[in-house]
C-alpha positions in Angstrom: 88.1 134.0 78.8 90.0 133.9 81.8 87.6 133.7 83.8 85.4 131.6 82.1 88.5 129.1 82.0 88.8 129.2 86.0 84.9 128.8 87.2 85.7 125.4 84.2 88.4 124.2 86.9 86.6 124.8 89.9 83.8 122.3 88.7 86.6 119.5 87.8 87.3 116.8 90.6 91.0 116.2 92.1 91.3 113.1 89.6 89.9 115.6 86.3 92.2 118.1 87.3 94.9 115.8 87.4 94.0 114.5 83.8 93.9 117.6 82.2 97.7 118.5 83.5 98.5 115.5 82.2 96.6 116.0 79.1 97.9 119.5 78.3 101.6 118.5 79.5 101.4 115.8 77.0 100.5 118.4 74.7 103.2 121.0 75.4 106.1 118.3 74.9 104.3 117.2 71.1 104.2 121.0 70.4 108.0 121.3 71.2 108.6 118.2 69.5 106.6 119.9 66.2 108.7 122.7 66.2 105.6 124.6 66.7 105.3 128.4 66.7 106.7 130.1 69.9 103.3 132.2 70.5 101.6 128.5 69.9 103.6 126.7 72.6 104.0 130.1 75.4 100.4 129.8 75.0 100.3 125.9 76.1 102.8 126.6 78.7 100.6 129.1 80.7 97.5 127.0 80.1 99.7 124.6 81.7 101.1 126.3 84.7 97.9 127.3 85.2 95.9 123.9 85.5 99.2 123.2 87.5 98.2 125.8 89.8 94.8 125.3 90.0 95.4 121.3 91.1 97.6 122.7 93.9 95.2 125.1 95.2 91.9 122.0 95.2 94.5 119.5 96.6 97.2 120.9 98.3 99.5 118.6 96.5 101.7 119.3 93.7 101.4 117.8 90.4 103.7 114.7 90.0 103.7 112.9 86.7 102.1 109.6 87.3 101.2 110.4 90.6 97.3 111.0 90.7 96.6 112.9 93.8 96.9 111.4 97.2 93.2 111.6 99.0 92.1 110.0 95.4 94.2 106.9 95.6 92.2 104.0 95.1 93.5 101.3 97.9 92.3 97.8 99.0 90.4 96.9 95.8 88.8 99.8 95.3 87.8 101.8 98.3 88.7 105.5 98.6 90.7 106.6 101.4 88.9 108.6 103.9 90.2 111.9 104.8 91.4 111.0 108.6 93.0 107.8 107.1 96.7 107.2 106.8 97.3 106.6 102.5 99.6 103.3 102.2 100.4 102.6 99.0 103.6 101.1 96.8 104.7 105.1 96.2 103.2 107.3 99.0 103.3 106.7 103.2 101.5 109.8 104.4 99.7 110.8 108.0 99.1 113.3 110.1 100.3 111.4 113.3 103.5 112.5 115.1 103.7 108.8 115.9 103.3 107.3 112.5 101.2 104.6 110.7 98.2 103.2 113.0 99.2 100.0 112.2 96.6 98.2 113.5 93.7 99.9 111.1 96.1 99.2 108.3 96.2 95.0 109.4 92.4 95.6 109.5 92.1 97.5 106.3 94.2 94.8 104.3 93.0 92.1 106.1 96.1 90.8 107.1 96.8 89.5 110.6 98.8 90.5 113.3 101.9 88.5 114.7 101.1 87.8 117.5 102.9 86.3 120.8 101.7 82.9 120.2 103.1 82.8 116.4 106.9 84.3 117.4 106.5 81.6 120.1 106.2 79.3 117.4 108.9 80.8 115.0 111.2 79.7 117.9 110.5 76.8 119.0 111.1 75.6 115.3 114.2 77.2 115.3 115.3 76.6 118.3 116.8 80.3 119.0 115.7 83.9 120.3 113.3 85.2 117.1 115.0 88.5 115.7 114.6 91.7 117.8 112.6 92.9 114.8 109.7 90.4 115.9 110.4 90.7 119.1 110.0 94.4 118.7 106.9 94.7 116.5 109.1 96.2 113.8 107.5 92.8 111.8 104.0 92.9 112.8 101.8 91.4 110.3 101.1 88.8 108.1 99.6 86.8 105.5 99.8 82.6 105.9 103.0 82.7 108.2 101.3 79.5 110.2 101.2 77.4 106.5 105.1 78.1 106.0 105.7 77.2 109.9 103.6 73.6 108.5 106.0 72.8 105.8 109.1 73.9 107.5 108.1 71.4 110.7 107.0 69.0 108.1 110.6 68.8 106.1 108.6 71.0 103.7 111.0 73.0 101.3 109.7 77.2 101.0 112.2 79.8 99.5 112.4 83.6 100.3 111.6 86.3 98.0 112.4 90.1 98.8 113.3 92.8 96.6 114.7 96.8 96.1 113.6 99.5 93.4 116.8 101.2 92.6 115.8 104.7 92.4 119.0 106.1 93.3 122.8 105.4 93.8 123.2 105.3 97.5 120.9 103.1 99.8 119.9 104.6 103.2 119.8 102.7 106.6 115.7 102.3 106.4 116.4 100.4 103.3 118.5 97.8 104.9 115.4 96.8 107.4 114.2 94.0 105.2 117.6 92.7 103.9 118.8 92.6 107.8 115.5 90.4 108.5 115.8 88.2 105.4 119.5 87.3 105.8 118.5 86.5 109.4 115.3 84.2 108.1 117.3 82.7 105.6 120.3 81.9 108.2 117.9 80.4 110.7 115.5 77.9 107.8 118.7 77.4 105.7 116.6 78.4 102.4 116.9 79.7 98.9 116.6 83.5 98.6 115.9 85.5 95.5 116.0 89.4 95.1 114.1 91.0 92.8 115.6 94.6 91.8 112.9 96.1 89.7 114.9 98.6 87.7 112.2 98.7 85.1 110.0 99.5 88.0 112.0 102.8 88.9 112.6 103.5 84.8 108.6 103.2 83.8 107.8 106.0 87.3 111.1 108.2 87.2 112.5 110.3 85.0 115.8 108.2 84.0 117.0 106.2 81.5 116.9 102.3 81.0 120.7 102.4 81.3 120.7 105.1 84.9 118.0 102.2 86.4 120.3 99.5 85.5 123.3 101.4 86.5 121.4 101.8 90.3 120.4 98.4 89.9 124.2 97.2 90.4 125.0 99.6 92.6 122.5 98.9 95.2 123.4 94.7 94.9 126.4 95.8 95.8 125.0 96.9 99.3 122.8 94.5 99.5 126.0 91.6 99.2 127.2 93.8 101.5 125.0 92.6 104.6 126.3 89.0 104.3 124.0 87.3 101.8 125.6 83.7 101.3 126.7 83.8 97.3 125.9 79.6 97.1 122.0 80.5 98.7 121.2 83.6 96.8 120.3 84.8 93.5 120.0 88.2 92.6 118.3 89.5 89.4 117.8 92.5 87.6 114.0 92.9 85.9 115.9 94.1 82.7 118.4 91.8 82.8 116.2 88.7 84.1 113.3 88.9 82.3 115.0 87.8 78.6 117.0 85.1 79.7 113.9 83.1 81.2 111.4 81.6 79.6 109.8 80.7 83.2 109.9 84.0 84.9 107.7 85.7 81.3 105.6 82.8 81.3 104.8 83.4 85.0 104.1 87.2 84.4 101.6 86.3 80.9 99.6 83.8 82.8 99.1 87.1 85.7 98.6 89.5 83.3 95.5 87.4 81.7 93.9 87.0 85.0 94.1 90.3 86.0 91.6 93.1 84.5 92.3 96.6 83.7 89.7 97.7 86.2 91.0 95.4 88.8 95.0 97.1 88.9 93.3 100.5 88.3 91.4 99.5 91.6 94.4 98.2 92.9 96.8 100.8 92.5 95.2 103.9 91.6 96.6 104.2 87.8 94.4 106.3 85.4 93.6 106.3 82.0 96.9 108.8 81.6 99.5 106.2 82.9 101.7 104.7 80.7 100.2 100.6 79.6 104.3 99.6 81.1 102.8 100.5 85.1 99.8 99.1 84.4 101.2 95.8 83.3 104.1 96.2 85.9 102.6 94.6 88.8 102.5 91.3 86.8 106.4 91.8 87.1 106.6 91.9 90.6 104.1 89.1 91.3 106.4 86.5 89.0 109.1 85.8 92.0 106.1 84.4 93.6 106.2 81.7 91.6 109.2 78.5 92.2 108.7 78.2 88.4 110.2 81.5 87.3 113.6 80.3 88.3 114.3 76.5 86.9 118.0 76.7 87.3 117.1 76.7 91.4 113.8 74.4 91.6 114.5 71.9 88.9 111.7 72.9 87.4 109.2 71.9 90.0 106.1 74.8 90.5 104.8 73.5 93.9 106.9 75.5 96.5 105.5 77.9 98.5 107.4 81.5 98.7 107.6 83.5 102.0 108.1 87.4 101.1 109.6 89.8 104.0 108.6 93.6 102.8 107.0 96.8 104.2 103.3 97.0 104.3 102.8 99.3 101.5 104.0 96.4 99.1 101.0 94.4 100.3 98.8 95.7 97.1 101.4 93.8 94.6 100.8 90.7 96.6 97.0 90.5 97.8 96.9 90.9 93.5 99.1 87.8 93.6 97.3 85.8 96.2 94.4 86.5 94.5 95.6 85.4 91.1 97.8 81.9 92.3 94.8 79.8 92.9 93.9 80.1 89.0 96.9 79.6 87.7 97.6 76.7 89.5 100.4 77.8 91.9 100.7 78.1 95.7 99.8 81.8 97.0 102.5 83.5 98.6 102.9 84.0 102.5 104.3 87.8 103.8 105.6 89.0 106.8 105.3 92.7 106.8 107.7 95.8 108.2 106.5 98.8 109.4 107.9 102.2 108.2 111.4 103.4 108.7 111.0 107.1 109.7 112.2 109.9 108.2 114.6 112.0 110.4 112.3 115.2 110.9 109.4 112.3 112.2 107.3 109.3 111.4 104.6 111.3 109.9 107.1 112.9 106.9 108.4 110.8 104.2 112.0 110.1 103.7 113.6 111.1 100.3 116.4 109.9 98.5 116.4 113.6 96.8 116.7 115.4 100.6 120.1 114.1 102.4 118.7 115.6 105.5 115.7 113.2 105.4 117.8 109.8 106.8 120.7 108.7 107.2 122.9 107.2 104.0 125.1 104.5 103.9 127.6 106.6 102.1 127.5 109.3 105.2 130.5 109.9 107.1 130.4 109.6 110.9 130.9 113.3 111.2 127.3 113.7 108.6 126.0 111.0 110.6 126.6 113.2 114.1 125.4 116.2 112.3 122.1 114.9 110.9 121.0 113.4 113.8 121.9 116.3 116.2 120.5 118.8 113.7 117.4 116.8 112.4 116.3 114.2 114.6 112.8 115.0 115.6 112.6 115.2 119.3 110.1 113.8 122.1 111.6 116.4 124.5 109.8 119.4 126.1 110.9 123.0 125.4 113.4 123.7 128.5 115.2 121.1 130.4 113.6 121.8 133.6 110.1 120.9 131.8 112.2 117.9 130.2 113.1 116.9 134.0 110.0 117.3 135.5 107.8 116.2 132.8 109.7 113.9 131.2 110.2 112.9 127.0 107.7 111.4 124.6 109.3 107.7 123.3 106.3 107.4 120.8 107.2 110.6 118.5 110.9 110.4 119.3 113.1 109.5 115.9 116.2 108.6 117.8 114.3 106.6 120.3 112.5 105.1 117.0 115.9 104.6 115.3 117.5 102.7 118.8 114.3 100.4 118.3 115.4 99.2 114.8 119.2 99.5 115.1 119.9 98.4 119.3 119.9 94.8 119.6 120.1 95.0 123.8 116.7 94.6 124.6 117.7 95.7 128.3 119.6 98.6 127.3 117.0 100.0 124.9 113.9 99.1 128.1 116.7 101.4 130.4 116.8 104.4 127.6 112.9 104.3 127.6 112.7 104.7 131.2 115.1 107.4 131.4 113.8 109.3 129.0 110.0 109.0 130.0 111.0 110.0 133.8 113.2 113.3 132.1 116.6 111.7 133.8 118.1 111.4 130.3 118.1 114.3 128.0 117.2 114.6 124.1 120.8 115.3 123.4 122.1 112.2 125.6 119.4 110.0 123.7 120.8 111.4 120.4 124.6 110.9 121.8 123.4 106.8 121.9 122.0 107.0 118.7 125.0 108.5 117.0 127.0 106.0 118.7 125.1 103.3 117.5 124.6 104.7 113.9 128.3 105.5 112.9 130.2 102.2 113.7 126.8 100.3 112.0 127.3 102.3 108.7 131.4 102.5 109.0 131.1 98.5 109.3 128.7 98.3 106.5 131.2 100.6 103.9 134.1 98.1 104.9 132.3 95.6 103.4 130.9 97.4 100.8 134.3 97.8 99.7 135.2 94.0 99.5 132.2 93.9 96.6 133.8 93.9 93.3 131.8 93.7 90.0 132.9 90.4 89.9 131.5 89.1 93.1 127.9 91.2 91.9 128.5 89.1 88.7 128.3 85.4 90.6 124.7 86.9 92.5 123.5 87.6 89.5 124.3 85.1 87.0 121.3 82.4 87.2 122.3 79.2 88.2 121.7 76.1 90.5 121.7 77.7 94.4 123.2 75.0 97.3 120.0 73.2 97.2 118.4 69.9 95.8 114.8 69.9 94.3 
């Protein structure tokens, strides 16, 4: 029988295998529920841990509710991921690369484009300042329609911002504050409305938590993101569960998506199976919404014309090439992006930080003694084996996490060309480089806990009650 059952598994695909854990997990937890015999549900437990097994062993993954498995994915509307591909999606970043994402496939693979020198050119001269060392960097690389909000800005145009977080735990690491440090810096220099999405339904549909735990992060997370210096008069801040019954726009926005947008086409999309839950597959609508000036009257009077310009990381681009595709028929302006790369994990760009490993980054709650000890205990290093290869060999930048961290966190764009040099000629050593990182990294986060502090519920109260923003439409 045993047998029998095993030579059955061998013949499923990854994606069959994965339904029948599901399947039989779904009915282990109805069997439990029954009060079923014990000899009944032990029997449906090793059937279980078996199939479990058996979809480890064909894809070297292992099983995670919701999750189909990884080399499966169904990205860029509908085209399997080859094996020597990076997978970018909404919920995995994987690759085999010691330096990280190729970045340039993944502009060619989504069909974005790249910012180039002439476009942060022109971000300047309509500012009239140095663009952030993020552009200047690379660190925002790509993007979709940047040239139409650059139009309506120089033509006394109004656009708004719209960026978000899924509060899937308590405390926020550094990586997280990428996008929040770019937005308050876009919003500063255009002088526009912001809103921020936290899509706590998001994290309660894919995690195993409660409504109220999702809210609860929700709240705790705007209280970090206030924290990096968002103007209270500019902003507005909204919970998905909170949000989403008070305003009439924002559901109206999210039916008119959900009509245009097919089963097949999110499945497509996003991956989701016949086994996922109908609240992920109608999710996406959710996120798309913000898109949309008309999902918050209190701020646009009401008027549905005004273009939105969304700062995010690349593997939120799915959410919004489904938008862009959708705007057109519903008779509202599609939505430009400026995308991030990756923040990498401490042990290297090609492993995934983790808000369940501590070890993984570095948190906002860490204490500059953690912060010391992380990055001199985990940071992956670009140095050789001895320091007399080190000196006459010199260290790798590209696979360096420290070196990657200076990038995102070191605004001296002198100092940060001087470190590079040193440590690609082996004149500084991996422990020096790290000794500038931790340097850098503890008065960033001590600063950021300061203010943290001066957040009271009150103050998360103001972001987040709708209302009119410092801004006539």
């Amino acid at each position: 029988m045993a047998d029998s059952l095993n030579c059955d598994l061998k013949s499923l695909s990854p994606l069959q295998l994965f339904e029948r854990v599901t399947e039989q997990g779904e009915k282990v937890r109805a069997l439990k529920a029954g009060k079923a015999p014990k000899d009944e549900i032990d029997a449906a437990v090793r059937m279980l841990l078996s199939l479990k097994l058996s979809y480890k062993t064909t894809t070297g993954q292992d099983y995670q509710a919701g999750l189909p498995p990884k080399d499966l994915v169904l990205i860029n509307n509908g085209t399997t991921k080859e094996e020597d591909e990076d997978l970018v999606d909404p919920w995995n970043v994987q690759t085999s690369n010691a330096k990280g994402v190729d970045y340039d496939k993944l502009i060619v693979r989504f069909g974005s484009s790249k910012i180039d020198t002439d476009l942060i050119n022109r971000i300047e001269r309509a500012i009239g300042q140095k663009p952030h060392h993020f552009l200047r960097r690379g660190i925002f690389f790509s993007h979709r329609d940047m040239d139409q909000v650059l139009d309506a800005y120089e033509n006394k145009k109004p656009f708004y911002l719209y960026t978000g977080r899924g509060p899937s735990s308590q405390a926020m690491h550094v990586g997280h504050l990428i996008p929040f440090m770019f937005t308050k810096w876009l919003q500063e220099v255009f002088d526009v409305p912001l809103v921020i999405q936290l899509t706590d339904d998001e994290k309660y549909l894919w995690k195993d938590m409660t409504v109220e735990k999702a809210y609860e992060y929700a709240r705790e997370n705007a209280k970090d993101i206030i924290a990096c210096g968002f103007d209270v008069n500019k902003t507005f801040i909204f919970s998905d569960l909170d949000y989403l019954g008070t305003s009439a726009g924002f559901y109206k926005n999210i039916v008119k998506v959900q009509k245009h947008v097919t089963f097949n086409q999110v499945k497509g999309i996003f991956g989701f199976t016949d086994s996922d839950c109908i609240g992920k597959i109608s999710f996406p609508a959710i996120q798309a919404a913000p898109s949309f000036s008309s999902s918050f009257p209190q701020i646009f009077n009401g008027k549905e014309n005004i273009q939105c310009l969304i700062p995010c990381a690349i593997d939120q681009d799915p959410y919004f090439r489904m938008t862009r595709d959708v705007a057109p028929r519903i008779g509202q302006p599609k939505p430009a992006l400026l995308h991030s790369v990756f923040f990498p994990a401490l042990q290297g760009a090609q492993t995934k930080m983790s808000a369940s490993d501590p070890n993984s980054s570095i948190f906002l709650t860490d204490t500059p003694k953690q912060i010391k000890t992380k990055i001199n205990k985990h940071a992956f290093s670009g140095g050789r084996d001895t320091i007399e290869e080190h000196r006459k060999y010199g260290g790798n930048c590209d696979v360096d996490v420290s070196f990657m961290y200076l990038t995102f966190f070191l605004e001296d764009d002198d100092r940060l060309e001087q470190l590079k040099q040193a440590y690609t000629s082996g004149e500084l050593l991996t422990g020096e480089l790290k000794k500038v990182l931790i340097e850098t990294m503890q008065p960033l986060v001590a600063a950021h806990q300061e203010r943290r502090k001066q957040v009271t519920d009150e103050i998360v109260k103001q972001f987040m009650t709708p209302r009119k923003l410092a801004f006539e439409f």
